[in-house]
N, C-alpha and C positions, 0 to 999 in steps of 0.2 A: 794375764788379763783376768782371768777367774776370782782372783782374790780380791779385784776391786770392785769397789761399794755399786757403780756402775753400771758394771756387765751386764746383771738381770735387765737395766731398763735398756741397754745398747740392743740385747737380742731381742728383747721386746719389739723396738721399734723395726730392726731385722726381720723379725716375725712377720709381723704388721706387715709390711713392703709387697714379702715375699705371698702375701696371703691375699693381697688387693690385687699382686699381680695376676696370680690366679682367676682370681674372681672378675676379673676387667679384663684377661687376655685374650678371650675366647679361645682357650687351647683345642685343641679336638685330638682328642686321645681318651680310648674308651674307660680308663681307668679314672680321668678326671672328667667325665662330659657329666655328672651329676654331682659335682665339688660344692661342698665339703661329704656329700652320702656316698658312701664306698670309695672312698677318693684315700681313706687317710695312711695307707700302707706306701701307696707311689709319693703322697704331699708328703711325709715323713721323708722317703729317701732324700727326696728333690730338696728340702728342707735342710737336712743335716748335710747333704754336700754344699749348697750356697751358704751357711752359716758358717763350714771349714774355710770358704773362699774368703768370706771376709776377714779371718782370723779367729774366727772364735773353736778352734781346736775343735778334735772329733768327738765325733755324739755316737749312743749309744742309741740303735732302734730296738723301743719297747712296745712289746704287742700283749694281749690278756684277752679273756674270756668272761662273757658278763651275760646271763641270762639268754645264752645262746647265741650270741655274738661275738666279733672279736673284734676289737678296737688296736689300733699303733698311734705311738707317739715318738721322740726322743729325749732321751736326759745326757747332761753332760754333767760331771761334779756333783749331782744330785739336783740340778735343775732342769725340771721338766717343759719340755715346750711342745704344745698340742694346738694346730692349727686347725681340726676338725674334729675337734669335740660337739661342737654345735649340732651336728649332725644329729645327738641324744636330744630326744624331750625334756631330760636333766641340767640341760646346759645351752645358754644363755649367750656366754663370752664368745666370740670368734676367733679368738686367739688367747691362750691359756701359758702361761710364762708362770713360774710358782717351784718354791723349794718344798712345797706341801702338798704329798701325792695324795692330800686326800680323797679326791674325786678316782683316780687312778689307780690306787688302791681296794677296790673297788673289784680290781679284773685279778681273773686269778694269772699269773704273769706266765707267761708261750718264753721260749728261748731267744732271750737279746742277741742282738747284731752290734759289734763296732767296728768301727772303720768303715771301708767303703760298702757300702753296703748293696744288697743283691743283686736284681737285675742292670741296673745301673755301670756296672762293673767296678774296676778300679781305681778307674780316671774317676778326675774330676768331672761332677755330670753338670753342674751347672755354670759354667764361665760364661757361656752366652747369655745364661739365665739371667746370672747377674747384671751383666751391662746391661741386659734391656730393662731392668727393676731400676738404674740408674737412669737412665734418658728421662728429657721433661716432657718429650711428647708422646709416651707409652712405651710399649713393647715393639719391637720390630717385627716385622713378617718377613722369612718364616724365622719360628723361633726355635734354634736350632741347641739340643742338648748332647754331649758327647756320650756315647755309650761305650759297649766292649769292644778291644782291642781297637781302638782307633776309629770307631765307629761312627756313627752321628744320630741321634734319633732327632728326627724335625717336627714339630707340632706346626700349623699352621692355624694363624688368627683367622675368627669365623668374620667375616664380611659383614 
């Protein structure tokens, strides 16, 4: 799927879904309750396991250091996708898809992750994620992510 002309616009629109559903789920989890500000290390993980679900193979989490800061995104094949870049006075886009790190280039680069990545564990973290980014009438409550060893981590929609 990589090699087709495509993919960037498919994960694109993947992006997009998964970035609305954030912002319209009312999740309540401390790490997303100011999304996309401080959010982009956990949107990253959550992000690169619902992008594996769809098929678009694993992603590599990329973090950096920028004027005392540290910013995460993921790339796969050398395409970058940042769902909380916005959070910078710099940037504008809410959702960033681009074979051209040049904004991200930027961060002096921290040690990549691939595969499953950190707290999330090994499983797949978003199956449930996905189906409720699927339904026409939103997200389900609660919205339940799969964590370590079999685990579950539930976010519940704010009322």
């Amino acid at each position: 799927m990589a090699t087709d002309a495509l993919w960037p616009d498919e994960v694109r629109r993947a992006a997009e879904r998964f970035r609305r559903a954030l912002e319209e789920g009312g999740l309540v989890d401390p790490a997303l309750q100011d999304f996309p500000r401080g959010a982009c290390g956990d949107a990253s993980e959550l992000l690169a396991d619902y992008l594996k679900d769809l098929g678009f193979g694993e992603w590599t989490y990329r973090s950096g250091l920028r004027g005392g800061g540290t910013h995460a995104w993921i790339e796969h094949e050398g395409l970058i996708v940042d769902i909380t870049a916005d959070q910078f006075a710099d940037v504008d886009e809410p959702v960033i898809v681009t074979m051209l790190g040049t904004w991200h280039d930027a961060f002096t680069p921290m040690h990549p992750l691939r595969g499953a990545l950190s707290r999330f564990g090994t499983q797949s973290s978003c199956k449930c994620f996905a189906r409720g980014l699927t339904t026409t009438s939103g997200m389900p409550t609660p919205l339940a992510v799969g964590g370590k060893a079999g685990t579950q981590r539930t976010y519940q929609r704010l009322t």
